[in-house]
C-alpha positions in Angstrom: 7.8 -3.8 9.8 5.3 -6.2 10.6 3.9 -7.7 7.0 0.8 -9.9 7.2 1.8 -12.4 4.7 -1.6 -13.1 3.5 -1.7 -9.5 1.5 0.1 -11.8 -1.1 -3.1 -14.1 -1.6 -5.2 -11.0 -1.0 -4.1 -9.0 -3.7 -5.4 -11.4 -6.5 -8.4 -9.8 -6.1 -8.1 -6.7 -5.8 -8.5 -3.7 -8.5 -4.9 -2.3 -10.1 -5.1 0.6 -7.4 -5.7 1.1 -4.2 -7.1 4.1 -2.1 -4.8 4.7 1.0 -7.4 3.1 3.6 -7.3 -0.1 2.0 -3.5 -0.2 1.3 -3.3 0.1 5.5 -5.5 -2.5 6.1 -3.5 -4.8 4.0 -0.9 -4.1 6.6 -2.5 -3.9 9.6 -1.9 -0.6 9.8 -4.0 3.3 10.2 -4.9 5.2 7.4 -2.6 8.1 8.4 0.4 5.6 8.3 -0.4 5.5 4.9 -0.9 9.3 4.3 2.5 10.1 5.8 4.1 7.5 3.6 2.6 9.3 0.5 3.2 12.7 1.9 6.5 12.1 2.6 7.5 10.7 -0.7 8.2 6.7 0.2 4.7 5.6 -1.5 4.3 6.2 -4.7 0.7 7.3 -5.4 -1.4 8.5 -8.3 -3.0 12.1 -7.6 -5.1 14.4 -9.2 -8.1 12.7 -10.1 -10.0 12.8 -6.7 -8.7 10.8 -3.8 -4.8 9.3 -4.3 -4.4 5.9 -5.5 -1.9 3.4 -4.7 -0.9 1.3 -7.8 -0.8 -2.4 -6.9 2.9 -2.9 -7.7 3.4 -0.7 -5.0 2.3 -2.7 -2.6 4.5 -5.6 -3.9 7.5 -3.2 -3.7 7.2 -2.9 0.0 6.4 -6.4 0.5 9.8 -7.5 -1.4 11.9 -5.1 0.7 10.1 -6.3 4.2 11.1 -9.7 3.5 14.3 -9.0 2.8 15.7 -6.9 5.6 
């Protein structure tokens, strides 16, 4: 997976969640990357209040495991 290393610096400023469009653009990726991810269980999302929401220590989850593979 291709990580931009600056989501780290861009996350300080972003909200506790994140809807699914803006967790791909952290990673230079399409929304429906995202949307399979959550579909097919990988992502963990917060549903049932309107559109899903991808908790910030999410994000950092994936990060960690890019860099270390």
């Amino acid at each position: 997976m291709n990580v931009n290393f600056q989501t780290l610096a861009e996350l300080k400023g972003e909200p506790a969640t994140l809807t699914l469009k803006r967790f791909a653009q952290l990673f230079g990726k399409s929304y429906l990357w995202a949307y399979r991810l959550a579909k097919s269980g990988k992502l963990k999302t917060i549903t049932g209040y309107g559109c899903a929401m991808v908790p910030k220590t999410e994000v950092l989850r994936i990060i960690n495991e890019a860099k270390t593979r």
